[in-house]
N, C-alpha and C positions, 0 to 999 in steps of 0.2 A: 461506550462499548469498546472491546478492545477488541480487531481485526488482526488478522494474518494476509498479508499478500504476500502471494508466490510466482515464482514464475518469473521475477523480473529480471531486465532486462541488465549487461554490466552498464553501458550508458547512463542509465535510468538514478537521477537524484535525487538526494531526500525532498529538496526545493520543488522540483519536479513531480515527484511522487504525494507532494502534499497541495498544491495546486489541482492536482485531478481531483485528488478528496473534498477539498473544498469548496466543489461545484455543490457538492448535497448537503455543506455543512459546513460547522466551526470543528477545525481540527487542533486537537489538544496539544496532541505528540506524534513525531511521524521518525521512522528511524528504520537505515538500512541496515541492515547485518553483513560486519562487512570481516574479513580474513585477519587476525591481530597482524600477520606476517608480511603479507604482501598488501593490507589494505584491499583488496578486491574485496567488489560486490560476492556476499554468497548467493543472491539470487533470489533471497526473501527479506521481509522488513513487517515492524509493527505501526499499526496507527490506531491512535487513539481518538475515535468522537462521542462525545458526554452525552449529548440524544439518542437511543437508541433507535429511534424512528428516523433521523438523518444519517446514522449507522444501516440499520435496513436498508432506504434506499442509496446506498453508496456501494451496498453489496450486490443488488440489482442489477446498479447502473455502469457496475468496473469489473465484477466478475464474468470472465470470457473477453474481454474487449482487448485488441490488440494494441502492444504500447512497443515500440520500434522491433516490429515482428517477432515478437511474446504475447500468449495471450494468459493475459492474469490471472492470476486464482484468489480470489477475497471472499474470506468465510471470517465468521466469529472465529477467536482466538482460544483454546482449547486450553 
């Protein structure tokens, strides 16, 4: 299933970002969105995990949860 997180933080790395996810799971792909220009985080990113049901609970378990005082947004990928 492919997710959307929002909300994050500039600190916040893909490395970083993909360690949270892999508390519920095997994560595929995980990738910040970041500014061609300056390289900065925009603030969101995609991950990808192949079980929907380790996907489900990833969105549970990270959606609202604060990560260096941002609180995340993780819904399926639109």
């Amino acid at each position: 299933m492919h997710l959307y997180v929002g909300n994050v933080a500039d600190r916040v790395t893909e490395d970083m970002l993909q360690r949270m996810f892999e508390e519920f799971g095997q994560v595929e792909t995980c990738t910040i969105i970041r500014d061609s220009m300056t390289g900065k985080s925009k603030g969101f990113g995609f991950v990808d995990i192949p079980d929907d049901s380790q996907a489900n609970d990833a969105i549970k378990g990270l959606n609202g949860k604060e990560v260096l005082g941002r609180k995340l947004v993780v819904n399926k990928r639109r």
